[in-house]
C-alpha positions as CSV (number, residue, x, y, z in Angstrom):
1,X,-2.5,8.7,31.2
2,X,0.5,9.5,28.5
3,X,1.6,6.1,26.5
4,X,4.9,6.5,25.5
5,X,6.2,4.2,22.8
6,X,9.4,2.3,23.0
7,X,11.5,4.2,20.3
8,X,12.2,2.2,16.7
9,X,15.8,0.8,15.6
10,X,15.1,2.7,11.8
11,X,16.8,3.8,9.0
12,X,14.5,6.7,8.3
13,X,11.5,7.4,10.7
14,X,7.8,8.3,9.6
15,X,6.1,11.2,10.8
16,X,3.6,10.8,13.9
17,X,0.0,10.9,13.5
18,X,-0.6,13.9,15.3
19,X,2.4,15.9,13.0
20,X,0.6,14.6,9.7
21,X,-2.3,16.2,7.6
22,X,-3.5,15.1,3.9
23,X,-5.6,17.3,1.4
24,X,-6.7,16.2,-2.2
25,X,-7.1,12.5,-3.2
26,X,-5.6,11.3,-0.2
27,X,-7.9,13.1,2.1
28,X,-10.9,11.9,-0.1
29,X,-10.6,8.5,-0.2
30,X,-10.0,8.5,3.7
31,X,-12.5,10.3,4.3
32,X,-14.9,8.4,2.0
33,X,-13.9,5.0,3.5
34,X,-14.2,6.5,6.9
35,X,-18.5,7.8,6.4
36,X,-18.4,4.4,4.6
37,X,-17.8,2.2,8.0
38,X,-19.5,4.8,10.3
39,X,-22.6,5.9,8.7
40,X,-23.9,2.7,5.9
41,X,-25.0,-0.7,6.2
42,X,-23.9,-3.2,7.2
43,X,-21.6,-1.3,10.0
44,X,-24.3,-1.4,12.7
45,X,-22.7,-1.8,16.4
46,X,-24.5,-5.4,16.4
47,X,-23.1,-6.5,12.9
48,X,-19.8,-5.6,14.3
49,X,-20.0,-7.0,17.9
50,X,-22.1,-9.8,17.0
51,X,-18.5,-12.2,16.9
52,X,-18.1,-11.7,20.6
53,X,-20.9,-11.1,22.0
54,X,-23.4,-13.7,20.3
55,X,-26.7,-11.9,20.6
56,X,-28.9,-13.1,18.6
57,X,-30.9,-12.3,15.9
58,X,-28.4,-10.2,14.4
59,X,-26.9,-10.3,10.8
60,X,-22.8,-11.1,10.9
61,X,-20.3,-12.7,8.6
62,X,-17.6,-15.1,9.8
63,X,-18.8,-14.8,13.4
64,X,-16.4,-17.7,14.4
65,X,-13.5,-15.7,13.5
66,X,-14.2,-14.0,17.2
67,X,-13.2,-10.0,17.4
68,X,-12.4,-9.9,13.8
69,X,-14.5,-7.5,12.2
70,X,-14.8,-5.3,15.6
71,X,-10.7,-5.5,15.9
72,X,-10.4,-4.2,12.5
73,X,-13.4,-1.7,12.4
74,X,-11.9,-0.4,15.8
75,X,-8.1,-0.4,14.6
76,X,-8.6,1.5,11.4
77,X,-11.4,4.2,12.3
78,X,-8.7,5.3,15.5
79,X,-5.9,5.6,12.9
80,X,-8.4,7.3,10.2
81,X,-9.3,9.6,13.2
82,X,-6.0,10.9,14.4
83,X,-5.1,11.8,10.1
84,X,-8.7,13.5,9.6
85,X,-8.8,15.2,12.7
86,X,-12.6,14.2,13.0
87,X,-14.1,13.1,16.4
88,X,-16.1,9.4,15.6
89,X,-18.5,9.6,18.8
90,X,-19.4,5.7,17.1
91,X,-16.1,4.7,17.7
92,X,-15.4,5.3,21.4
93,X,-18.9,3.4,21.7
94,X,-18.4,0.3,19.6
95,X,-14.4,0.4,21.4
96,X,-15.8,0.2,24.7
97,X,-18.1,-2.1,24.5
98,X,-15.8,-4.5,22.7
99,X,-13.8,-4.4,25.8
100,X,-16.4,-5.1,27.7
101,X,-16.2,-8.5,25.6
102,X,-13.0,-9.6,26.9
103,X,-13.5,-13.1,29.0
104,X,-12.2,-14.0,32.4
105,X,-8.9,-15.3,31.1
106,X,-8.1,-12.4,28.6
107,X,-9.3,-13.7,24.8
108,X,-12.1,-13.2,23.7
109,X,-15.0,-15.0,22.1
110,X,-16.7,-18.7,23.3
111,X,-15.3,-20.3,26.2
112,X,-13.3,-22.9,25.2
113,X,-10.5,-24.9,27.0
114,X,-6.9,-24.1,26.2
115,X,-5.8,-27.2,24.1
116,X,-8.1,-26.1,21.5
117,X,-7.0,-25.7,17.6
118,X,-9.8,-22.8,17.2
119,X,-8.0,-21.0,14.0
120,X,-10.4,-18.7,13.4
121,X,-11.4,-17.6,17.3
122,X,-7.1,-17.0,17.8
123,X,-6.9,-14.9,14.4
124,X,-9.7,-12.0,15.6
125,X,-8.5,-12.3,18.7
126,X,-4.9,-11.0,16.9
127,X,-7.1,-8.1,15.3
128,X,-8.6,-7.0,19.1
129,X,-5.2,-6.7,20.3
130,X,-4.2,-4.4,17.8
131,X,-7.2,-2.6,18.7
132,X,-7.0,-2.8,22.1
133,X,-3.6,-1.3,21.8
134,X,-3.9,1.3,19.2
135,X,-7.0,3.1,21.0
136,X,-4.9,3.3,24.0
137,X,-2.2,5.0,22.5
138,X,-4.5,7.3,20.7
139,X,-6.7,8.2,23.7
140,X,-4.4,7.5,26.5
141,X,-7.4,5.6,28.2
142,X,-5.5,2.9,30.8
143,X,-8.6,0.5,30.8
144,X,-7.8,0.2,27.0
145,X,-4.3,-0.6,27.6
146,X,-5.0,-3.2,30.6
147,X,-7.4,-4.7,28.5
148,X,-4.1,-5.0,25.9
149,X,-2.4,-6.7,28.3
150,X,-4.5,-9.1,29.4
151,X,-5.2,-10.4,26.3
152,X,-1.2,-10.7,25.5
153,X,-0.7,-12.5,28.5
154,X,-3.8,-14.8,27.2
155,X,-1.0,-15.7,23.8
156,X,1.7,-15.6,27.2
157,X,-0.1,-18.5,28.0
158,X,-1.5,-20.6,25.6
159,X,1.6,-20.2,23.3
160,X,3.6,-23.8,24.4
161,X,0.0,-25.3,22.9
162,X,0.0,-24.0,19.7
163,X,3.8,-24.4,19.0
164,X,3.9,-27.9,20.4
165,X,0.3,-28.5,19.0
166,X,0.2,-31.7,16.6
167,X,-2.7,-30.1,15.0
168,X,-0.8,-26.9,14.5
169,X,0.4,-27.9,10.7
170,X,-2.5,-29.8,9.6
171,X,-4.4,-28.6,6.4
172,X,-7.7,-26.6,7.0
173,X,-11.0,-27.3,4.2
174,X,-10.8,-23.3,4.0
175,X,-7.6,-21.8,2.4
176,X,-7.6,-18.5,5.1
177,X,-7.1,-21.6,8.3
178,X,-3.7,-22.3,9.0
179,X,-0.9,-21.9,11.7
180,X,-0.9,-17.9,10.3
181,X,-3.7,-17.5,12.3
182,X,-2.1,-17.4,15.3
183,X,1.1,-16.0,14.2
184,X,-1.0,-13.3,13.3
185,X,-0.5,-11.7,16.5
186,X,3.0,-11.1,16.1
187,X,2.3,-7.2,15.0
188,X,0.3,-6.7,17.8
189,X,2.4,-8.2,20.5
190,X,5.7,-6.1,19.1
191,X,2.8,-3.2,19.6
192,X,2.2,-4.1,23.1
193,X,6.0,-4.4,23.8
194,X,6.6,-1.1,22.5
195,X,4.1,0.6,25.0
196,X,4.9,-1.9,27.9
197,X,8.6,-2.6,27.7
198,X,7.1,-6.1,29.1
199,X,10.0,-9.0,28.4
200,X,7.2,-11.9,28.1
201,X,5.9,-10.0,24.8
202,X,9.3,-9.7,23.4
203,X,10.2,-13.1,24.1
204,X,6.6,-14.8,22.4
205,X,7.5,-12.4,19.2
206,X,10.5,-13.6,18.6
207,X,9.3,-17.5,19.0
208,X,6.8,-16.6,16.7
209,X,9.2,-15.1,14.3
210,X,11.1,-18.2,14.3
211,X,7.9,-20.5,13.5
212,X,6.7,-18.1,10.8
213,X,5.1,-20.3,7.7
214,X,7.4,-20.7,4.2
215,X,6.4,-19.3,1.2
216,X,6.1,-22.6,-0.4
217,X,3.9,-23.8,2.9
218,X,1.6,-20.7,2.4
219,X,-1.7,-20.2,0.1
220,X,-4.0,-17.2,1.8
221,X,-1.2,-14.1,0.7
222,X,-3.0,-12.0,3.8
223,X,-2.2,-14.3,6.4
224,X,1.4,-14.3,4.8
225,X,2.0,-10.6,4.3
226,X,0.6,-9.4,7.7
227,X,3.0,-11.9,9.5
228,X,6.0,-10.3,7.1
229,X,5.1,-6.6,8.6
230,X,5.1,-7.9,12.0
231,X,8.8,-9.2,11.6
232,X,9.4,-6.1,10.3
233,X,8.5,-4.4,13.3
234,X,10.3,-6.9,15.3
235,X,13.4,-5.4,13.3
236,X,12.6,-1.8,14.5
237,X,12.8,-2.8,18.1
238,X,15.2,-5.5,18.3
239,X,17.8,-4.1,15.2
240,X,18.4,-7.7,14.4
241,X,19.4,-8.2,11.1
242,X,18.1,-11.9,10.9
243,X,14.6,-10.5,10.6
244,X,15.1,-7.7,7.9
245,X,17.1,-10.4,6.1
246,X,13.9,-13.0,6.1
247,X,11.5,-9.8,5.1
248,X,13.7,-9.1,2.2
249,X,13.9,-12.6,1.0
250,X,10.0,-13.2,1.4
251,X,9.4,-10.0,-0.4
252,X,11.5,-11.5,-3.5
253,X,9.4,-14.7,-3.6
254,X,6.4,-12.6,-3.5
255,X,7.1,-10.3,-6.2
256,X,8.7,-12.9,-8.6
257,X,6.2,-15.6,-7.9
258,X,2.2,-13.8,-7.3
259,X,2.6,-10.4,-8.5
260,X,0.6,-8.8,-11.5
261,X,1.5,-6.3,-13.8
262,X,-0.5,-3.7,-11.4
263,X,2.2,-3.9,-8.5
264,X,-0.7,-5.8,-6.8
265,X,-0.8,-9.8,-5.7
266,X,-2.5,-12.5,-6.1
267,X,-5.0,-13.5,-2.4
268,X,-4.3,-17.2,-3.0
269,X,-0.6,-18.1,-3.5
270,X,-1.8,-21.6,-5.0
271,X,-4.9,-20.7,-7.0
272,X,-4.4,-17.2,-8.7
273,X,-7.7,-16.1,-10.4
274,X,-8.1,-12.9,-8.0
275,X,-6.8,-10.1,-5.6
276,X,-7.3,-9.3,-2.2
277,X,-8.1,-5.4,-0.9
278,X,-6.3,-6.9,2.7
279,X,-3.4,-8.1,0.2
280,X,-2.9,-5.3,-1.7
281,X,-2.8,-3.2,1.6
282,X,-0.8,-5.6,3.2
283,X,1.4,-5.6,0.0
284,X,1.4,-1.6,0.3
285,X,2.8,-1.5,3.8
286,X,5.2,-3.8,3.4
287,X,6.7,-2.1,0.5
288,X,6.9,1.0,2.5
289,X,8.2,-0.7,5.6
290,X,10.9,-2.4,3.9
291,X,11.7,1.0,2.5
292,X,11.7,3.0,6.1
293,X,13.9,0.1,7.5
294,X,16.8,-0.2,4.5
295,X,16.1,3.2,2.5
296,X,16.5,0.9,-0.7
297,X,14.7,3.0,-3.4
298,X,13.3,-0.3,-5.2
299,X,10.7,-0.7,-2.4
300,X,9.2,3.0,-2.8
301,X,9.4,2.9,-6.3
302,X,6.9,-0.5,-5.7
303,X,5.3,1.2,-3.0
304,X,4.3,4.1,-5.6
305,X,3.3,1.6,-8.2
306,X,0.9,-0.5,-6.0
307,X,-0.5,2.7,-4.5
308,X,-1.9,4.2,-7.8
309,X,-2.2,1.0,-9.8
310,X,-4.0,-1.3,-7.9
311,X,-4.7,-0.3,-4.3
312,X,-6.7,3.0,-5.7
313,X,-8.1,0.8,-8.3
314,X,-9.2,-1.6,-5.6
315,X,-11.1,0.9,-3.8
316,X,-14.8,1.5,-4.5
317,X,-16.7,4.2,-5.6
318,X,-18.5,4.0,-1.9
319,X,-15.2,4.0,-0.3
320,X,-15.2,0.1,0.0
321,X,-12.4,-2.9,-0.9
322,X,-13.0,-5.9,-1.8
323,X,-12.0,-8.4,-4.8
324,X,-11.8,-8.4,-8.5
325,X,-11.2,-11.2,-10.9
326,X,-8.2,-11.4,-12.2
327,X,-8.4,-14.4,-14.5
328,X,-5.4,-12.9,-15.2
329,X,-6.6,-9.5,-16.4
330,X,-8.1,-6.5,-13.5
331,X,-11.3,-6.7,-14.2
332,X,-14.0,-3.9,-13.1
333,X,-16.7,-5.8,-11.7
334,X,-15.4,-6.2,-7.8
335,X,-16.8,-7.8,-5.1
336,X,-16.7,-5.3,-1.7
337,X,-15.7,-7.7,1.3
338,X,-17.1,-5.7,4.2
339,X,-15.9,-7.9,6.5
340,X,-12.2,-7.4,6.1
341,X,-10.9,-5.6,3.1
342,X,-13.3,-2.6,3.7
343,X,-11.6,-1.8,7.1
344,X,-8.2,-3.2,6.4
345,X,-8.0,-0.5,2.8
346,X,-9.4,2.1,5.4
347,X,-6.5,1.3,8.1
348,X,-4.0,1.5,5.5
349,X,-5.3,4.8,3.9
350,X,-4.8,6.2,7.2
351,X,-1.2,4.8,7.8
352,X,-0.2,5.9,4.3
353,X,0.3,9.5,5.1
354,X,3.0,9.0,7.4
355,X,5.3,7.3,5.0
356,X,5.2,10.5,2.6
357,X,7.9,12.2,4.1
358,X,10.4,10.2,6.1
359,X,13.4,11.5,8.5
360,X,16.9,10.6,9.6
361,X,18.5,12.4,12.2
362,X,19.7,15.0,10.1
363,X,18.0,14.2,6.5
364,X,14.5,14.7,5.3
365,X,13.0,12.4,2.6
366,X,10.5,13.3,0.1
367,X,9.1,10.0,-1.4
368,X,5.7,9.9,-2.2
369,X,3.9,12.5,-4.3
370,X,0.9,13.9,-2.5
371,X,-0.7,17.0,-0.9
372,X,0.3,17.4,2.6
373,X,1.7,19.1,5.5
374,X,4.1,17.5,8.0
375,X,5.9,18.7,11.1
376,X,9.7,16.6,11.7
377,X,9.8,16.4,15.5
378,X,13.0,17.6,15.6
379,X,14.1,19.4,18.0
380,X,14.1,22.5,15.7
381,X,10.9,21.4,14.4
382,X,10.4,21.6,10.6
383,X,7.4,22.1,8.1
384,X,6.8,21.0,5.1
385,X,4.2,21.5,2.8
386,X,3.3,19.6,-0.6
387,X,0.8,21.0,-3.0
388,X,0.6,18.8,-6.2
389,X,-2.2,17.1,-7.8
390,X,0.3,13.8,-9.3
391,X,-0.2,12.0,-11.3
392,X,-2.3,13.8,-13.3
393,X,0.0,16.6,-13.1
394,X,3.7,16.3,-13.1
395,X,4.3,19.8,-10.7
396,X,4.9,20.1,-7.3
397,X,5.2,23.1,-4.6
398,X,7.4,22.7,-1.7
399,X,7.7,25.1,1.6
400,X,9.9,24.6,4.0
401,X,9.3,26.6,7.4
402,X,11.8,26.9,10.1
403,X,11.3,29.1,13.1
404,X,14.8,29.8,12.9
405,X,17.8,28.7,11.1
406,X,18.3,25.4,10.6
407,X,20.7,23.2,8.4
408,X,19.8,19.8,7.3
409,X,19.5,17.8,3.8
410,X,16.6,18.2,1.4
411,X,16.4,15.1,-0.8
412,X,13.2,14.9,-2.9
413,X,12.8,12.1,-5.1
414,X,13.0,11.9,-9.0
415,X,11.2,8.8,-9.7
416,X,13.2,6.4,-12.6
417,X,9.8,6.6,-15.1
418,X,10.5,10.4,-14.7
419,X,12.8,13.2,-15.8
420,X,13.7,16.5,-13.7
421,X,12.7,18.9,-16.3
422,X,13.2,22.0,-13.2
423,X,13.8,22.7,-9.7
424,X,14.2,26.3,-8.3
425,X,14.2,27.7,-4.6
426,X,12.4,30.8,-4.4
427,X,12.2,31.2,-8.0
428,X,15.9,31.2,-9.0
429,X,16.9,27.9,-10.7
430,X,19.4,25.1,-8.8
431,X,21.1,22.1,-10.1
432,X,21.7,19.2,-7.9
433,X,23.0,15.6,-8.7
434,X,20.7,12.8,-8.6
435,X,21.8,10.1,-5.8
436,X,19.6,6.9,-5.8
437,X,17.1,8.5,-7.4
438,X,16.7,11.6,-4.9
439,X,18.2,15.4,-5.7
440,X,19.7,16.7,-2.3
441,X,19.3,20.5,-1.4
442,X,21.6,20.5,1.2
443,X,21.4,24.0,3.2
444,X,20.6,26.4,5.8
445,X,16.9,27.1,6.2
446,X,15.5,29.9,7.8
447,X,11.8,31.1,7.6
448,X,9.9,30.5,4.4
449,X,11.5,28.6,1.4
450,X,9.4,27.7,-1.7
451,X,10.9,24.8,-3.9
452,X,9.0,23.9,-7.2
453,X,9.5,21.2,-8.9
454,X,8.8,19.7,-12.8
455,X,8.9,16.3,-13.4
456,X,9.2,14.6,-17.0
457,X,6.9,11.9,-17.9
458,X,8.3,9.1,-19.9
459,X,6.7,6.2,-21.8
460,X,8.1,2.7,-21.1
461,X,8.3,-1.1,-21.5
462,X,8.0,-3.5,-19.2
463,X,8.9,-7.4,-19.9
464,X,8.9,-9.8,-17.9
465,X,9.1,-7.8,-14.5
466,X,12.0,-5.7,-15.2
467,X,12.4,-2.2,-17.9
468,X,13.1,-2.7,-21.3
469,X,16.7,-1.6,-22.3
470,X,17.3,0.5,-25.0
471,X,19.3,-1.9,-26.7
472,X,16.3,-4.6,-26.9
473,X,14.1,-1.9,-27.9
474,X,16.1,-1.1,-30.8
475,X,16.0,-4.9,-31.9
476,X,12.7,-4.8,-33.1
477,X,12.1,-8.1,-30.6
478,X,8.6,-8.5,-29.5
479,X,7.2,-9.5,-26.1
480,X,4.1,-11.8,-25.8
481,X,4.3,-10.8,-21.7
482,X,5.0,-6.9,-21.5
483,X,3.2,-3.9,-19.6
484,X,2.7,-0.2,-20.9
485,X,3.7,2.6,-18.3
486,X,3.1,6.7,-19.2
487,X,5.0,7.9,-16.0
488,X,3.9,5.7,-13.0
489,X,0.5,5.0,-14.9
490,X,-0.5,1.3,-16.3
491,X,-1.9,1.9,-19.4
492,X,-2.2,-1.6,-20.5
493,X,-1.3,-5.0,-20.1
494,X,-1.8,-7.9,-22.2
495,X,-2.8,-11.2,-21.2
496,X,-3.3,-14.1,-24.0
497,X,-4.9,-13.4,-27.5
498,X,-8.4,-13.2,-28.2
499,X,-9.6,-15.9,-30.2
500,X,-6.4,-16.9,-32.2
501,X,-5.5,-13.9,-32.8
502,X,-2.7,-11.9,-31.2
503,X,-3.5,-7.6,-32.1
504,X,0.0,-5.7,-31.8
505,X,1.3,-2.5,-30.6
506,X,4.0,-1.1,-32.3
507,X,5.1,2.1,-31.3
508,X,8.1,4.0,-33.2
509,X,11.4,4.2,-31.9
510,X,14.5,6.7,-33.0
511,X,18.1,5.9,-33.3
512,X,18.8,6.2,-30.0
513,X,16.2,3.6,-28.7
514,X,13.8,6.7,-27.4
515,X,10.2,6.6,-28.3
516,X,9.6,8.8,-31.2
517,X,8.8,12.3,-29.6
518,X,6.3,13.2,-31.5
519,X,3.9,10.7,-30.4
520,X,5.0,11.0,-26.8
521,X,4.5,15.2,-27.1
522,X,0.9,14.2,-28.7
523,X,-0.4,11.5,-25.4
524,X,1.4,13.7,-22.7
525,X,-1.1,16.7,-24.4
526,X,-4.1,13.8,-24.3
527,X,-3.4,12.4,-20.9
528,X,-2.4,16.7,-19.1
529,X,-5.5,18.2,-20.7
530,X,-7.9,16.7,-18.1
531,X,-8.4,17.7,-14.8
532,X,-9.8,14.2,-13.2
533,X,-8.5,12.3,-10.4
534,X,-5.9,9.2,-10.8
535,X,-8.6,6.5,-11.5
536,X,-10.7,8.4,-14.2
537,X,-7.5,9.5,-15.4
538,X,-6.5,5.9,-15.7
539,X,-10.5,5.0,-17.3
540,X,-10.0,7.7,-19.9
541,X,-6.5,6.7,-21.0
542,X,-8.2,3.2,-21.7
543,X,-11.5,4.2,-23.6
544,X,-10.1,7.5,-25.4
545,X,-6.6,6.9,-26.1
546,X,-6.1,3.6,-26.9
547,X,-9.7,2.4,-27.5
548,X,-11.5,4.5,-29.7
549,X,-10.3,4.1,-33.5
550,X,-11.0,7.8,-34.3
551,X,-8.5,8.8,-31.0
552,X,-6.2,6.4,-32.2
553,X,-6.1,7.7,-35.7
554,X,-5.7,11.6,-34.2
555,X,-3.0,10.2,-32.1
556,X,-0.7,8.9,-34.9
557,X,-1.1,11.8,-37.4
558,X,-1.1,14.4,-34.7
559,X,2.7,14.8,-36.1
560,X,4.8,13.4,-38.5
561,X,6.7,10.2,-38.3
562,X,9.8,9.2,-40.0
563,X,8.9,7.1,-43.5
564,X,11.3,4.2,-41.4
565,X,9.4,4.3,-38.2
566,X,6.1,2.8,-38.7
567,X,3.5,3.2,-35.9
568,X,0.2,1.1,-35.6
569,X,-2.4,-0.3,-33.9
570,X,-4.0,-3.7,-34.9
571,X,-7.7,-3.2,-33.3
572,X,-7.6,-4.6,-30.0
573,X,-10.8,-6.6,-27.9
574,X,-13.5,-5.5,-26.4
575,X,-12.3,-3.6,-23.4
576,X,-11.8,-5.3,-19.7
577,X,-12.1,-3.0,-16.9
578,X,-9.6,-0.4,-17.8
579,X,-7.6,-2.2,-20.1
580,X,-7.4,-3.6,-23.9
581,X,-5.6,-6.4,-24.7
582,X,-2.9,-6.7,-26.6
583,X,1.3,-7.7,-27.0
584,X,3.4,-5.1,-27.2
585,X,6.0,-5.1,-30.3
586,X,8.6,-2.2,-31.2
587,X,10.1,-2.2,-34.7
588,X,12.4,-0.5,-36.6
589,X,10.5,-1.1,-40.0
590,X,12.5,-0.3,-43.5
């Protein structure tokens, strides 16, 4: 059987599955969160089935939240599979036999009667369908996709109870139950629409998008972001602007009102001591969806920020997610939640690849820094090829390949912590002007071209969710809320001061409200010199640059400083995960 796929309503499209592969970090983190729900505990096939198929004697979590854990291990191991090219014999196993699940009247888990307010049961059974759907597409099996159905025409039916449902709105005892759980489903229906073309699918999405909880109604940030993405996707087939307009608003709440200094958010809207690895990757799609559907730079450049400052950071050394303490500072003593976040970071690892380079009809995007190769299914199909090792590196290689010639727009992005130091094609150098933040090569193509790139990292302030201007920066003013960057890396954050005392930052500035260049020449030399991956990059940064007294001291007499720019660092605390702790001041001392 061949699923086709209802064609998105998009500004800029993201590159099929089978037309994308990833090498470097990329590739090992899937990998490693791939081996990590295949081959190690607690992934066994009756851990996983245990929610709806009740056998006994056999070790779950949350077995009333029924196909949750199976939907999700099913979901992201077929999209990890169709990036790593691997075949998971486990996976066509455990998918068939969760099929085999499915009840009489479509849903699946206990029997139950229709007029029944069973949160939990109706949020897996959102998580199935996406499964369901997903492994039909990637394996063209029809029993999949029949099994899809029926459980879409099981929401079909029981939707007019859970909209007209007096229960629907009441308050759960467990923050994660609430009308969300059914809504849930929206991304999986707009799914199933897109492969059947079916009316009824379309017609409960968009009820559901109209019943979709507030912000200020909302606590579990999960439940809230997955319903956002599914309105999004409602956008792509429907082009209504109604729904991108309600995305965009929803993803202003959330970023002035639960995020952290990371580009991560809070799990619980109403009690912020922690973060989510569901939320995070939630929070990371999102980002990039907003971006593919409005090609507004500010939701990559947030896109890019979550992606290397929180969601790597959430992910374990096995290739788990789970939850750290925030209380407010990231701390590094997580908790893996192998019942979600583990296969939700692993889904979303997978789907990540897609959004590095984007398309328009006649434009190629380059957004995302990462090793790759990508085919645009044009009709003049073209490759390209990324070699980099960003962020620890600030060069990247670019070939183009065209079987014959072929004229289209070239934009690669320049990222605003960043400076385009060079670009040539084929060696000779090229100027192009920067247009929201991307530099368009706008030519014919033919065979081989090699672009290579060098960025220019920049230090920068951060206060109070937006850059520091020069202007402030020149003032002298201190910030008792303010974030660190070198180039798209955190390098600290404070939080509140440690036992009365407040320690300071000061860093030097010139005339012209610029860092003093010396001391940005000597960190860039610290940070380049080390050939490690993004998060020991990030560990060393903490421990050896701003940490250790004698690094600190090497730093500031590494070259001279003008007698009326005074730089120093008041010893900060003991250090929390990979930060220290301390307000950031700039003077302009006489």
């Amino acid at each position: 059987m061949t699923v086709t796929l209802l064609p998105e309503q998009t500004v800029l499209h993201p590159i099929p599955p089978a037309n994308v592969r990833v090498s470097g970090e990329l590739l090992k983190r899937l990998k490693r969160a791939a081996n990590r729900l295949l081959y190690e505990p607690p992934y066994s096939e009756g851990y996983l089935l245990h929610s709806v198929n009740y056998a006994p004697d056999t070790l779950s979590h949350f077995a009333d939240w029924s196909g949750d854990m199976s939907g999700r291990w099913v979901y992201a191991l077929t999209s990890a599979q169709r990036i790593t090219g691997e075949p998971y014999a486990k996976l066509t196993t455990i998918a068939e036999r969760l099929r085999k699940c499915q009840r009489g009247d479509g849903h699946f888990g206990k029997e139950q009667p229709i007029s029944t307010t069973d949160r939990a049961q109706i949020y897996g059974n959102g998580w199935v369908l996406l499964a369901l759907t997903e492994f039909a597409l990637s394996t063209g099996d029809e029993h999949f996709l029949q099994a899809a159905r029926r459980l879409g025409d099981y929401y079909v039916t029981v939707q007019d109870y859970w909209f007209d449902s007096s229960e629907r709105m009441k308050t759960d005892e467990f923050y994660a139950k609430d009308f969300s759980n059914f809504l849930h489903a929206l991304e999986g229906l707009v799914l199933l629409y897109r492969v059947t073309q079916k009316p009824q699918y379309l017609e409960i999405s968009r009820r559901m998008a109209d019943n979709l909880l507030s912000f200020s109604e909302s606590d579990h940030s999960h439940n809230f972001l997955s319903t956002r993405r599914g309105l999004l996707d409602l956008y792509g087939v429907t082009g209504e602007a109604r729904y991108l307009e309600m995305a965009e608003a929803d993803w202003g709440r959330v970023r002035n009102s639960a995020m952290i200094p990371t580009g991560g958010v809070f799990e619980r809207f109403k009690d912020p001591r922690r973060d989510e690895g569901c939320t995070e990757a939630d929070w990371l799609r999102f980002n990039l969806q907003l971006w593919q559907c409005t090609g507004k730079t500010q939701y990559l450049d947030l896109a890019e920020r979550i992606l290397l400052n929180d969601f790597f950071y959430n992910q374990l050394s096995n290739g788990g997610f789970g939850h750290n303490i925030i209380a407010p500072l990231l701390s590094r003593d997580p908790l893996e939640a192998v019942w979600c976040c583990t296969m939700h970071g692993t889904h979303t690892l997978a789907v990540l690849p897609r959004h590095l380079v984007t398309h328009s009809e006649s434009e190629i995007f380059i957004g995302l820094y990462a090793s790759c190769q990508v085919v645009v299914p044009w009709p003049e199909p073209v490759s390209i090829t990324i070699e980099t090792d960003s962020p620890a590196v600030s060069e990247m290689k670019i070939t183009v390949a065209t079987a014959s010639s072929c004229e289209f727009g070239l934009n690669i992005r320049v990222a605003p912590w960043a400076t385009l130091e060079q670009i040539t094609i084929d060696g000779k150098p090229v100027e192009g002007k920067l247009r929201d933040s991307f530099i368009r090569l706008q030519q014919n193509w033919e065979g081989e071209t090699t672009i290579e790139m060098k960025l220019g990292y920049c230090l920068w302030i951060e206060a109070d969710g937006n850059p520091v201007p020069k202007s402030e920066i020149i003032s002298g003013r201190a910030w008792l809320d303010a974030s660190l960057f070198f180039g798209p890396l955190l390098l600290t954050h404070n939080t509140e001061s440690i036992e009365g005392v407040s320690p300071a930052l000061l860093l030097p500035v010139d005339g012209n409200g610029q860092f003093a260049s010396e001391v940005i020449t000597s960190i860039q030399q610290n940070l380049q010199s080390r050939n490690c991956s993004p998060l020991s990059l990030y560990e060393a940064t903490g421990a050896e640059v701003w940490g250790e007294q004698e690094s600190i001291d090497a730093l500031l007499t590494a070259a001279s400083i003008a007698p009326k720019r005074l730089c120093s660092l008041n010893p900060a605390s003991e250090r929390q995960g990979r930060f220290y702790r301390f307000p950031i001041i700039l003077t302009d001392v006489e």
